[in-house]
C-alpha positions in Angstrom: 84.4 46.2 80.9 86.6 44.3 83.5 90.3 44.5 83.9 92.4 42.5 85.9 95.1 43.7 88.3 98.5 42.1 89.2 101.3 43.6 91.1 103.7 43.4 93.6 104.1 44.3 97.9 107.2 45.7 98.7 109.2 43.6 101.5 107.8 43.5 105.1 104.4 44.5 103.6 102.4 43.0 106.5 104.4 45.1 108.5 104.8 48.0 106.7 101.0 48.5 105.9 99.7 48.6 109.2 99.3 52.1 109.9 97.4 52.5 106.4 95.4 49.3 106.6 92.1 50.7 108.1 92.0 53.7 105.0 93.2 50.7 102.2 90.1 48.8 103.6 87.8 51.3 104.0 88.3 52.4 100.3 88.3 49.1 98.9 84.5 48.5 100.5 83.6 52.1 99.0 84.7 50.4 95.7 83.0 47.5 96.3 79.5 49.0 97.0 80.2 51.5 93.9 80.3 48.4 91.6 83.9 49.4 90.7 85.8 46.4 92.5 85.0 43.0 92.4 87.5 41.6 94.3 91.1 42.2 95.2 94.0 40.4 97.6 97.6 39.2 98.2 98.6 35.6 97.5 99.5 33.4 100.5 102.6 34.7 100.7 101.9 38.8 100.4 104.5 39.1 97.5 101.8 39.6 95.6 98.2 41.7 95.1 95.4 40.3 92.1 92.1 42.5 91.8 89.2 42.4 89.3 87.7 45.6 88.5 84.9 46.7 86.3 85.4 50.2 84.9 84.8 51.8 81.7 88.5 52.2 80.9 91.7 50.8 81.7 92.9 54.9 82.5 90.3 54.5 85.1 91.1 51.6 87.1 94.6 53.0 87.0 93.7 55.7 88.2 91.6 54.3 91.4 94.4 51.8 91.5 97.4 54.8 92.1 94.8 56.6 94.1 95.4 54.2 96.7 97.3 54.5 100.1 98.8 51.2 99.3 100.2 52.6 96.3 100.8 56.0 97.7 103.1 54.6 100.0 105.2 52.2 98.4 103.4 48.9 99.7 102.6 48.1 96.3 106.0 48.4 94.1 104.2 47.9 90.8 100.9 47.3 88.8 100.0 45.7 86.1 96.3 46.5 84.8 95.1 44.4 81.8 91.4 44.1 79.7 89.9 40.7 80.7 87.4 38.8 78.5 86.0 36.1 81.3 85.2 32.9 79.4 83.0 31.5 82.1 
């Protein structure tokens, strides 16, 4: 199944993330080449973080999701993870 993610940096994210960049990164590649993430970012103006996953449950994804140092530290404030049927 996929699920989409949506959720919100706290203020001074780009600067506040820096010394946990390199391990978000590094994770997020892992993910990639485990088939778990298909893609994740921030909009334009890093207010905001949107991911695709694909996971056998939504518990899952939540779970990778709060596994995060991102999370762990408060650069994300909140997340929102959601089944997603894609129509094309």
């Amino acid at each position: 199944m996929r699920f989409v993610l949506w959720g919100t940096y706290c203020d001074n994210a780009l600067e506040l993330r820096t010394p946990y960049r390199e391990e978000h990164l590094s994770r997020l590649a892992e993910l990639q080449q485990a088939g778990s993430l298909i893609t994740l970012g921030p909009t334009e103006t890093s207010s905001h973080v949107f991911g695709i996953f694909e996971a056998e449950s939504q518990q899952q994804v939540e779970t990778l999701v709060k596994s995060d140092v991102y999370w762990r530290e408060g650069i994300w404030t909140a997340v929102e993870v959601h089944p997603w049927i894609q129509a094309f």
